[in-house]
C-alpha positions as CSV (number, residue, x, y, z in Angstrom):
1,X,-181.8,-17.4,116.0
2,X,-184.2,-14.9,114.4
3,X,-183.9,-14.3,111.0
4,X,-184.1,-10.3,109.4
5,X,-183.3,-7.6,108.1
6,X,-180.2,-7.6,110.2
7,X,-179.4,-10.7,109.7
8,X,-176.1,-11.5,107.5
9,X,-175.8,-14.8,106.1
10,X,-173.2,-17.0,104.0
11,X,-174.4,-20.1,101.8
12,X,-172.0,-21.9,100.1
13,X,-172.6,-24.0,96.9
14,X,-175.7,-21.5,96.2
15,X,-175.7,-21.7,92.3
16,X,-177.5,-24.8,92.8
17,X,-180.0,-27.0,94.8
18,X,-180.7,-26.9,98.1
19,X,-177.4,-24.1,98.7
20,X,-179.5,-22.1,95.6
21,X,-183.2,-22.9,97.5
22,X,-182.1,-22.1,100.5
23,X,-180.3,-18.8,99.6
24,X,-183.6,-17.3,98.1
25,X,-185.5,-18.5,101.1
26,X,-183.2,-16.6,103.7
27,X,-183.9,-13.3,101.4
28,X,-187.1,-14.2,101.5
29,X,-187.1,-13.7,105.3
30,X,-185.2,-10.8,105.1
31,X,-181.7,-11.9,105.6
32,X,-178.6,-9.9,103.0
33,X,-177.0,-13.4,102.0
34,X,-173.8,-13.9,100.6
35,X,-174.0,-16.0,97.8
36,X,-170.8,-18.0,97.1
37,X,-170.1,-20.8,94.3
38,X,-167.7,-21.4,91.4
39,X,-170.7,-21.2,88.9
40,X,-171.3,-17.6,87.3
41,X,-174.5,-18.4,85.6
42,X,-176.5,-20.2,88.6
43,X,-175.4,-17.3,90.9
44,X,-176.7,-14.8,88.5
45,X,-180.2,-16.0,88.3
46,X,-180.4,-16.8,92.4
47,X,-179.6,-12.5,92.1
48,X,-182.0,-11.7,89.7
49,X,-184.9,-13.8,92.1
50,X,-183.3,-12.4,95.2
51,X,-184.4,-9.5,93.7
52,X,-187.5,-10.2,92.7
53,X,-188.7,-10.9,96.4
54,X,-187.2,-7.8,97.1
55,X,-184.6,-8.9,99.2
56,X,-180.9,-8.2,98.8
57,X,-177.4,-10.5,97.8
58,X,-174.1,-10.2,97.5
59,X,-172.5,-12.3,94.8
60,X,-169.1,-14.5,95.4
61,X,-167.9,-16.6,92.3
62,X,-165.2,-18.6,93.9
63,X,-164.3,-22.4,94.1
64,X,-164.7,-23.4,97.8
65,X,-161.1,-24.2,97.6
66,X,-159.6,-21.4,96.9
67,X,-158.0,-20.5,100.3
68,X,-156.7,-16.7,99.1
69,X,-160.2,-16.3,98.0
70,X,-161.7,-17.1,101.3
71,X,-159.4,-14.7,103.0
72,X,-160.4,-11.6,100.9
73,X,-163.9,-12.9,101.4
74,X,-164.1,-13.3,105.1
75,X,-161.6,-9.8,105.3
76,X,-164.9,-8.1,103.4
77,X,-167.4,-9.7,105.4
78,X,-165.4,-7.9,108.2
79,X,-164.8,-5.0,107.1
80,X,-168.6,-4.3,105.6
81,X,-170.5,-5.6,108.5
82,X,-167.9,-6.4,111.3
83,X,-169.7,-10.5,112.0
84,X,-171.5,-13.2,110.2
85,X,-174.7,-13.8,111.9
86,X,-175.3,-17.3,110.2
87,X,-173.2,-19.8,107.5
88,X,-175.1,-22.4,105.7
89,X,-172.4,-25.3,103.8
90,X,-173.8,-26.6,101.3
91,X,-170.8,-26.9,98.7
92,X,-170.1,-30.7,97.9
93,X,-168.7,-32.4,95.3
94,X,-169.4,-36.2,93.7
95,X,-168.8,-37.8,90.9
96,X,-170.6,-41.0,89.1
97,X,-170.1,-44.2,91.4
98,X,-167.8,-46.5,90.9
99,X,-165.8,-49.7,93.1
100,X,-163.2,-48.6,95.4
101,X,-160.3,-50.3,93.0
102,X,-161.8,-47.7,90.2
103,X,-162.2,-44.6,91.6
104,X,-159.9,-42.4,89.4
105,X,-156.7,-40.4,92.0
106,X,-158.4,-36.8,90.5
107,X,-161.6,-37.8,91.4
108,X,-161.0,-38.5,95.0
109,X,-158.5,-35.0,95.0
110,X,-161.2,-33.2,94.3
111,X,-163.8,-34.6,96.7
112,X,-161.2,-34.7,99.4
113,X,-160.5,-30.7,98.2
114,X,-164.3,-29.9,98.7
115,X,-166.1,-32.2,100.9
116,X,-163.0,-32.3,103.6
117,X,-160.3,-29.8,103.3
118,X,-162.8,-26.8,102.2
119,X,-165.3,-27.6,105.7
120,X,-162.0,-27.1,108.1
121,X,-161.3,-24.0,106.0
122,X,-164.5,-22.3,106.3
123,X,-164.5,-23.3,109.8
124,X,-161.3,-22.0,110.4
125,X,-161.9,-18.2,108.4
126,X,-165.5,-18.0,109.7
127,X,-165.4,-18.8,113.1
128,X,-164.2,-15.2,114.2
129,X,-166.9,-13.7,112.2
130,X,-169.7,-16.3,113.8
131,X,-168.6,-15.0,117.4
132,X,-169.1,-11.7,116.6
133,X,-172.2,-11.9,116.4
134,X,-175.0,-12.1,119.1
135,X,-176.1,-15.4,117.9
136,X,-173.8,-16.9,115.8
137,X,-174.9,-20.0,114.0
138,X,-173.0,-22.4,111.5
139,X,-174.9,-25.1,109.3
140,X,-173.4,-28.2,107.7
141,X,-175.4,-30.8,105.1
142,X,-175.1,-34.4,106.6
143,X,-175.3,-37.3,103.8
144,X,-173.6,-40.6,105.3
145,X,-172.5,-42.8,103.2
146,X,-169.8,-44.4,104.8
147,X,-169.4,-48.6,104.3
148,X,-172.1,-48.2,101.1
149,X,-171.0,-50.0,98.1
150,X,-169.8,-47.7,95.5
151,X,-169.7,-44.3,97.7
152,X,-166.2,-45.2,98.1
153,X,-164.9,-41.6,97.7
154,X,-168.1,-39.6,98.5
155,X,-168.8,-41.3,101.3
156,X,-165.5,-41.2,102.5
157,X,-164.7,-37.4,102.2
158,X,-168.3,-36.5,103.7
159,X,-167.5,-38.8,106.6
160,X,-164.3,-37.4,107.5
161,X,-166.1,-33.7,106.8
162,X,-168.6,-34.7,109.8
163,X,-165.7,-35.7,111.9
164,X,-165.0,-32.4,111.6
165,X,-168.0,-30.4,112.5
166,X,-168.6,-32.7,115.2
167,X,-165.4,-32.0,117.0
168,X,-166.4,-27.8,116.4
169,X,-169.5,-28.6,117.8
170,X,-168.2,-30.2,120.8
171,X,-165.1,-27.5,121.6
172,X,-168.0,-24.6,121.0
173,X,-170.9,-25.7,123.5
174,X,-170.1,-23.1,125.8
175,X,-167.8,-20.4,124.1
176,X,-170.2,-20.4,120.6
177,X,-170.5,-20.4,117.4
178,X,-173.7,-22.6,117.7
179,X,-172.7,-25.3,115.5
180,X,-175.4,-27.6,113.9
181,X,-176.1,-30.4,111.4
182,X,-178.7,-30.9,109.1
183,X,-179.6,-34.0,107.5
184,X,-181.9,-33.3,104.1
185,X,-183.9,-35.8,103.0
186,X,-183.9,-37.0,99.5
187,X,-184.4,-34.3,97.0
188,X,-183.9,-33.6,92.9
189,X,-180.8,-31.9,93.1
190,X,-177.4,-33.0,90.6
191,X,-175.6,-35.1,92.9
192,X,-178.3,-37.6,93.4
193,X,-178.8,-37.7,90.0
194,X,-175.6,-38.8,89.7
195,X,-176.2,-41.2,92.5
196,X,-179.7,-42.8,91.3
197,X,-180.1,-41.4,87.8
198,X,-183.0,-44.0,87.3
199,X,-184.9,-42.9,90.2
200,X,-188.3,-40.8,89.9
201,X,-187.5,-37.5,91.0
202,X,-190.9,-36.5,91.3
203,X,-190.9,-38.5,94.6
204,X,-188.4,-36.6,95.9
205,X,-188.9,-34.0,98.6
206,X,-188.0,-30.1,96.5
207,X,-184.8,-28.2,98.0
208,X,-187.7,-25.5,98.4
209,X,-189.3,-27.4,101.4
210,X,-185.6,-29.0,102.8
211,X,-184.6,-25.2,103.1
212,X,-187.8,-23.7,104.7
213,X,-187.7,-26.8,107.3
214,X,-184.0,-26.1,107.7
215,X,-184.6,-22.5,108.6
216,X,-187.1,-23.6,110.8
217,X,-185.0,-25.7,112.6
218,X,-182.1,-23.4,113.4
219,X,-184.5,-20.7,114.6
């Protein structure tokens, strides 16, 4: 897909990361994005260096699951622009690692809430949006972790979320949304610090470049 001044996109988890990086980088090519996390303060400075490229943003404080939110989200998009050209998931959630036997019930809740239950949502209230449009595209962030020791609940939740997008991307091949996965490499951002918090970030790649290759994949 071509990204422009026409182009309308959603990113999820932006107040942070590689959701936040790759937010300002869609501006930066022109794109109005829709900017939605649950933290006020991180969206408010991805606005004020939206603007600062001179691009444009609309600003969504919600928790990912808040299904009611969603709704009225996904009922503006329509009503304002009539299609969603392009959604990039970043939201996830993770907490410090522990052994299976010790992974607290809240703690899994809430990863299950956001890394599993929020991806079918925003399939399920974006989908009609993605068709819409010409060239409808949906992104999801890939980090397996499944059988690792420790990732227990993160890598459980993220496995089962990638379950998911690969059955969407198999029942849209021919009807559309184009439904892709994208598998960052290492970068700086909060959950792997909470992953490797020994680790020397500077190695890491920046959510700057992950985005800009990202974008250049899905075009």
């Amino acid at each position: 897909m071509n990204i422009g001044p026409d182009t309308v996109a959603l990113v999820t988890g932006a107040s942070r990361g590689l959701g936040y990086a790759t937010a300002l980088e869609l501006a930066r090519q022109g794109a109005h994005v829709i900017a939605l996390a649950k933290t006020v303060g991180g969206l408010e400075d991805l606005a004020d260096e939206i603007e600062a490229v001179g691009g444009s943003s609309t600003l969504v404080p919600l928790d990912i699951t808040d299904e009611g939110g969603l709704q009225r989200m996904c009922l503006a998009i329509h009503e304002r622009w009539g299609h969603l050209d392009l959604l990039v998931h970043c939201a996830a959630h993770a907490v410090l690692l522990s052994p299976v036997a010790h992974v607290a019930e809240k703690d899994f809740d809430r990863m299950w809430a956001v890394n599993a239950r929020a991806t079918q949502r925003i399939i399920a209230m974006t989908e009609p949006l993605l068709k819409a449009a010409e060239e409808g595209t949906a992104v999801f962030m890939n980090d397996p972790r499944s059988g690792e020791k420790f990732f227990a609940g993160y890598g459980a939740t993220k496995a089962a979320a990638q379950a998911i997008v690969d059955s969407w991307a198999a029942e849209t091949v021919t009807i559309g949304p184009r439904v892709l996965t994208f598998l960052p490499n290492p970068m700086p951002t909060g959950i792997r610090a909470r992953f490797f918090p020994g680790e020397d970030r500077e190695k890491l790649t920046s959510t700057t470049d992950e985005a800009k290759r990202m974008l250049a994949d899905i075009s």
